[in-house]
C-alpha positions as a printed NumPy array, in Angstrom:
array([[-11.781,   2.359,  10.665],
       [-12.787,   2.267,  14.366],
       [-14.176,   5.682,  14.569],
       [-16.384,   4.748,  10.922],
       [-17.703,   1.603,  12.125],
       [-18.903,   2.951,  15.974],
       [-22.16 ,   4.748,  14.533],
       [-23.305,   1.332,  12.637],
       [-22.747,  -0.681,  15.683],
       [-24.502,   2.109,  18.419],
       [-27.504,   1.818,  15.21 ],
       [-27.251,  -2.078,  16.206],
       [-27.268,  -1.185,  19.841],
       [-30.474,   1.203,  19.199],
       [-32.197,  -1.633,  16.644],
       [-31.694,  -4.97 ,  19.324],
       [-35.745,  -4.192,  20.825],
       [-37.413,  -3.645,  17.603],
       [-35.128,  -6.619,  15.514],
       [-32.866,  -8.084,  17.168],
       [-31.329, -10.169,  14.093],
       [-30.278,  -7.012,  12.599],
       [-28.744,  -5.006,  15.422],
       [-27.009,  -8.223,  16.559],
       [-26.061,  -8.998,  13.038],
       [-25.045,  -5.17 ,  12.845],
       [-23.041,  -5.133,  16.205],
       [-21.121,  -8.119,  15.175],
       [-19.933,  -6.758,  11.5  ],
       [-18.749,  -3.527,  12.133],
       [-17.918,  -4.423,  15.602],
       [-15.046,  -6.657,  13.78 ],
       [-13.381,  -3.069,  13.409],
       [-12.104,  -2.711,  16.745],
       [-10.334,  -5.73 ,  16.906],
       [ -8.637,  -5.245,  13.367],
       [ -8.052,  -1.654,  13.927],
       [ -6.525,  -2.435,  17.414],
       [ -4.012,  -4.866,  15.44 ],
       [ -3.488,  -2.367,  13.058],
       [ -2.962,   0.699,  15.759],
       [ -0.267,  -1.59 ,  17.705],
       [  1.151,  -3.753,  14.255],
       [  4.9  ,  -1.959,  14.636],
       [  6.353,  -4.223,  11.742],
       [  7.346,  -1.936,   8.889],
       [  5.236,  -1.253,   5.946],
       [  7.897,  -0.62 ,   3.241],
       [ 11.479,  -2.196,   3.32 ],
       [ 13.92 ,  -0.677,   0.828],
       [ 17.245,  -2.132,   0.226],
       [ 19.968,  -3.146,  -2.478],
       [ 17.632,  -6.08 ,  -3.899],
       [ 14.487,  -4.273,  -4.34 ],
       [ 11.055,  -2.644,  -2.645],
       [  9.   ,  -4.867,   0.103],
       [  5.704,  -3.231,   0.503],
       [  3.358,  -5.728,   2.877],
       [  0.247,  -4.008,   1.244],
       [  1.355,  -5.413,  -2.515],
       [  1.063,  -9.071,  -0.575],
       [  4.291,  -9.821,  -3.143],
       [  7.628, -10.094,  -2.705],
       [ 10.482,  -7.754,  -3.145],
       [ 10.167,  -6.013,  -6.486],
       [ 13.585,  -5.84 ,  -7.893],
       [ 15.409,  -3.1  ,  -8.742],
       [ 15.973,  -4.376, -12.549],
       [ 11.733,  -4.993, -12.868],
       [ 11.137,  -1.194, -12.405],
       [ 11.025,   0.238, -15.553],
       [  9.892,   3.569, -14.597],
       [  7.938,   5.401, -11.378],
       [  5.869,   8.291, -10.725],
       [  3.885,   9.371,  -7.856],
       [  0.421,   9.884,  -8.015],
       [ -2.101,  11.479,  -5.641],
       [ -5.614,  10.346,  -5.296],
       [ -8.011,  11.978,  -3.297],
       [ -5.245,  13.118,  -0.835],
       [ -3.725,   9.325,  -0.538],
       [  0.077,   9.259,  -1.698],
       [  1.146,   6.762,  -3.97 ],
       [  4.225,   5.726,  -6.067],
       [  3.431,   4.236,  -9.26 ],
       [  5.724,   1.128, -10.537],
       [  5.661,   0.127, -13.993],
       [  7.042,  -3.098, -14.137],
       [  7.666,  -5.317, -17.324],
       [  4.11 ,  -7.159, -18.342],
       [  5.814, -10.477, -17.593],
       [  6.242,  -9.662, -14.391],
       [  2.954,  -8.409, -13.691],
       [  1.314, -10.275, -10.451],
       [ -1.988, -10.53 , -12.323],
       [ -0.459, -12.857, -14.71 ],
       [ -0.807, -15.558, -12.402],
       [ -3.919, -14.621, -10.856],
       [ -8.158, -14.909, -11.677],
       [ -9.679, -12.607, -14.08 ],
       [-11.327, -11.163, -11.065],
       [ -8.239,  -9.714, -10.235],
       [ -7.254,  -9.161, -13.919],
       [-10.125,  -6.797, -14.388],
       [ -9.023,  -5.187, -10.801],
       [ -5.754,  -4.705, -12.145],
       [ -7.413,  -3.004, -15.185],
       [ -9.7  ,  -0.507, -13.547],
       [ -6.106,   0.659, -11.373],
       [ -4.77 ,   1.364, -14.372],
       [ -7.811,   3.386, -15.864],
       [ -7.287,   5.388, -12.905],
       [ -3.796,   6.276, -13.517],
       [ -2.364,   4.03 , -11.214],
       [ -0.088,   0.606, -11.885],
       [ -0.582,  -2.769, -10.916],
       [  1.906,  -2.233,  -8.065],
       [  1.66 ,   0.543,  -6.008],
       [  3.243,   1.475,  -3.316],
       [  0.521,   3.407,  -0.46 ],
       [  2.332,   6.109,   1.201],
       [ -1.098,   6.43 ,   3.241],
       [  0.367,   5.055,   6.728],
       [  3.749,   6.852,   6.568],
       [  3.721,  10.159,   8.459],
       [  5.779,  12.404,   7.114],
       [  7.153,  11.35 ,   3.564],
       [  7.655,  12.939,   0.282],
       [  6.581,  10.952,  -2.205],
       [  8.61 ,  12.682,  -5.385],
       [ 11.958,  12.503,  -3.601],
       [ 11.145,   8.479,  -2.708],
       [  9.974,   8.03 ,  -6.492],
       [ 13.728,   9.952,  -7.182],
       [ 15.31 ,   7.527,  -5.668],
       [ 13.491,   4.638,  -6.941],
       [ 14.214,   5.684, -10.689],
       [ 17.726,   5.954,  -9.613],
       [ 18.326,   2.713,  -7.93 ],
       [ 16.106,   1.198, -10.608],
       [ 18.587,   2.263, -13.482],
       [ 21.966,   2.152, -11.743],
       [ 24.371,  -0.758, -11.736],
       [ 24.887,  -3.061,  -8.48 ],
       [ 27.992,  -1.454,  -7.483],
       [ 26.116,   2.255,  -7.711],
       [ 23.408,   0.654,  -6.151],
       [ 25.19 ,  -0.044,  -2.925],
       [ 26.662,   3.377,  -3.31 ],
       [ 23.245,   5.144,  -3.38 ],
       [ 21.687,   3.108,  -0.471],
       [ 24.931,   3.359,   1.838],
       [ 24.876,   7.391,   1.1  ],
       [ 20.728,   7.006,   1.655],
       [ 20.594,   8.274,   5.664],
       [ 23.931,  11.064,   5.058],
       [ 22.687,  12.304,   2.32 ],
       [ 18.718,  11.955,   1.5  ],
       [ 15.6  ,  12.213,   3.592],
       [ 12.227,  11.362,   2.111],
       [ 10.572,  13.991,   4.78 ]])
């Protein structure tokens, strides 16, 4: 984001003697990347928490998505960013509650192939996004006590790298 924004704001530098509204007006927009991107860079809370109730992804701005919502998963790969797809029950769906603003947003994810709720690998380093979506189907359709099994056997037995 940092590296994206430093042309617009050196064109803001370059523009301050012939208009000076717009290259200040310049610098200060895309000069609001370095601070976010600096939070971002040194932000060491995790992304994704997976455990026996459900998925926390701080991108979805929800909370956990239980295990017994997920109806089904798949990953999905759009213009090189991972994703895991999570069809949910329409109940459920966060745009229920939400404007039709965010209705129709919801609509044109799903024209794409995506969900409602996605989970964005795009941050994680090194992850493989068909053995996470595995696992998801398989703690999404097994009981509680196989659910404990599955995540207790999780660092043993299965790496998503």
């Amino acid at each position: 984001m940092m590296l994206l924004c430093t042309p617009f704001v050196l064109i803001g530098i370059w523009m301050i003697p012939e208009k000076p509204i717009l290259g200040w007006l310049s610098i200060a927009f895309f000069g609001l990347a370095y601070p976010f991107g600096i939070f971002n860079l040194f932000d060491k809370k995790p992304m994704i928490i997976i455990n026996e109730i459900g998925i926390y992804d701080r991108s979805t701005n929800t909370d956990f998505i239980n295990w017994e919502l997920i109806q089904d998963a798949y990953p999905l790969n759009i213009n090189g960013q991972k994703f895991v797809c999570l069809v949910i029950d329409e109940k459920y769906k966060p745009s229920n509650n939400k404007s039709s603003l965010y209705k129709n947003a919801a609509k044109l994810n799903e024209a794409i192939g995506a969900q409602e709720l996605n989970i964005h690998l795009g941050q994680i380093q090194k992850i493989d996004e068909v053995k996470l979506t595995d696992f998801i189907l398989e703690m999404s359709r097994a009981d509680k006590p196989t659910k404990a099994e599955l995540f207790k056997a999780l660092p043993r037995n299965r790496q998503f790298s």
